[in-house]
N, C-alpha and C positions, 0 to 999 in steps of 0.2 A: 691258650687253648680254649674254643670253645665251642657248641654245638651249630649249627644253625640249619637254615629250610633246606639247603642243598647239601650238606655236612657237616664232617669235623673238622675245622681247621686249627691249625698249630703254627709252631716254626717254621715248620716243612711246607709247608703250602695245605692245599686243602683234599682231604680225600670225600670221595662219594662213593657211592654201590649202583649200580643197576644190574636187573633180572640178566641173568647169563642166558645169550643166543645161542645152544648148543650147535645147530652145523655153523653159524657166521664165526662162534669164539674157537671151535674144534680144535683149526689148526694152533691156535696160540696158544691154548690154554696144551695141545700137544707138545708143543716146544716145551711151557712150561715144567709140564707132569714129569716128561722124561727126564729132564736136567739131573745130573748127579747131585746139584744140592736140592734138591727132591727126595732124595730118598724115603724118606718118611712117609711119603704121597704113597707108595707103593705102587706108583706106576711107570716105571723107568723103562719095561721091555713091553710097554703099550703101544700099537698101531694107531693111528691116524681115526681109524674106524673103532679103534674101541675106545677111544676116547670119546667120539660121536656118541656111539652106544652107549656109554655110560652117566651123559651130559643128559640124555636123552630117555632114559630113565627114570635120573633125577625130576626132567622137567614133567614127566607123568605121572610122579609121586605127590600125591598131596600133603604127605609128610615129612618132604625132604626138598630144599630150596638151595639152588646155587645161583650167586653173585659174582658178576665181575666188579671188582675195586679198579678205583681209577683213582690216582693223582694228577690234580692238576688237568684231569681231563684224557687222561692218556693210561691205558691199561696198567696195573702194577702188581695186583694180585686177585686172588682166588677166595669166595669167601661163601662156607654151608653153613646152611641152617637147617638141624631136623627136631623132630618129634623122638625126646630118647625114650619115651612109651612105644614107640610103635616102629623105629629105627635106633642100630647102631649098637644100644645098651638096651634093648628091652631084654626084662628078664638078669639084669646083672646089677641092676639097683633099684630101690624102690622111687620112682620118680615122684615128684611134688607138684601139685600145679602150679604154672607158670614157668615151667622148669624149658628152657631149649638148649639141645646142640649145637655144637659150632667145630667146625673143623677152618684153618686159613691158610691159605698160600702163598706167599710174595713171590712174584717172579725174578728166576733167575739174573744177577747184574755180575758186571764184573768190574764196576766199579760200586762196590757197596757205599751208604749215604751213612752215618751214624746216625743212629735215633730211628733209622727210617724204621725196622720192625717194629718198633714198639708205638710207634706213631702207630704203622697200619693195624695193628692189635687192638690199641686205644679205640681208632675209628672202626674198626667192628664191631666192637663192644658198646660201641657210643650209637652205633644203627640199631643193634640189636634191643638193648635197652629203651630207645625210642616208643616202644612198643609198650604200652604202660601196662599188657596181661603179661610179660616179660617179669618174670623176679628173679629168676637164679642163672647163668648160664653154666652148663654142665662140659667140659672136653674130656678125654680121655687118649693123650698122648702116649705114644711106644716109653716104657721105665728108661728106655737108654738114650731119650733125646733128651739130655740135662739142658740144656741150650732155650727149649721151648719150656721146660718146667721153672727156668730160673726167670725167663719172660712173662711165663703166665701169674707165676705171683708178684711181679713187680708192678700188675695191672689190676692186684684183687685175689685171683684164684690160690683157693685156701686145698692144698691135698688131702683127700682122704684116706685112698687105700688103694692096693692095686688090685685088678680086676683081669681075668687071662676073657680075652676075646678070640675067634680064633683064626686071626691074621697075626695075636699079636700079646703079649700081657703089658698092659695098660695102666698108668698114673688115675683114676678116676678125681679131678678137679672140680671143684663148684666157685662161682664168683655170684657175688649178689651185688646189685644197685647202689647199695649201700657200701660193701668192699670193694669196689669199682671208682666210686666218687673219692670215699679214703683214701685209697690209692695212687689216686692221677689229678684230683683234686677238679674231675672234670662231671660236675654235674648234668644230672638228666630231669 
């Protein structure tokens, strides 16, 4: 496993990130959203256009970044970054400076890879980190996805408390730089 100019590469080959094209990615990341193993995304009875719209949004928020993940050079997943001062949790925890959000999505397969989410996890956290005003990252997954809570700490993310949002009540998680590298043994 290790960092480099273009990404994180591993076992699995190498993941990267680039800026999300909201009308170019629409359609895919529409396929994606609505997937029944999506549910968690919360957009499964999404249009075409309100995916648009919501891509599109994002991309005129200054506090809120979406990423397409790519494997190997070929789409794979979904990947935000916001401001939980000013997005998401504002007002439901006291944030820290350096603190960012992170929501990810791997796209739907039907033949699933072993490792691969936790790969694509790693290399989020391994972009996000990159960023040396970067010290904590903050998620707040639904309490009833055990699946992403038993991932998130295998990568760092230490639980605090739950938090009701109101799409949802919520795991509030933090991973630092340091429980990140602990973790995965993949330095930044």
């Amino acid at each position: 496993m290790s960092i480099t100019d273009s990404g994180y590469r591993c076992a699995l080959g190498t993941f990267t990130v680039r800026p999300l094209d909201p009308l170019r990615d629409a359609e895919l990341l529409h396929s994606w959203v609505t997937d029944p193993k999506a549910a968690f995304w919360m957009m499964r009875d999404a249009r075409l256009q309100d995916v648009e719209r919501a891509y599109m949004r994002i991309a005129a928020d200054e506090h809120h970044h979406a990423h397409l993940g790519l494997h190997e050079g070929r789409p794979a997943f979904l990947m935000e970054a916001y401001d939980p001062a000013h997005r998401e949790l504002a007002g439901l925890y006291e944030p820290e400076p350096g603190d960012v959000g992170m929501h990810f999505l791997v796209a739907p397969t039907d033949t699933p890879v072993h490792g691969f989410t936790r790969s694509v996890i790693t290399a989020v956290l391994a972009h996000l980190f990159r960023d040396p005003a970067v010290r904590r990252v903050v998620v707040e997954p639904d309490v009833s996805n055990k699946a992403v809570h038993a991932l998130n700490e295998a990568v760092g993310f230490v639980p605090v408390r739950e938090i009701d949002k109101p799409e949802k009540k919520a795991l509030l998680s933090f991973c630092t730089r340091e429980q990140f590298a602990a973790a995965t043994g993949v330095g930044i």
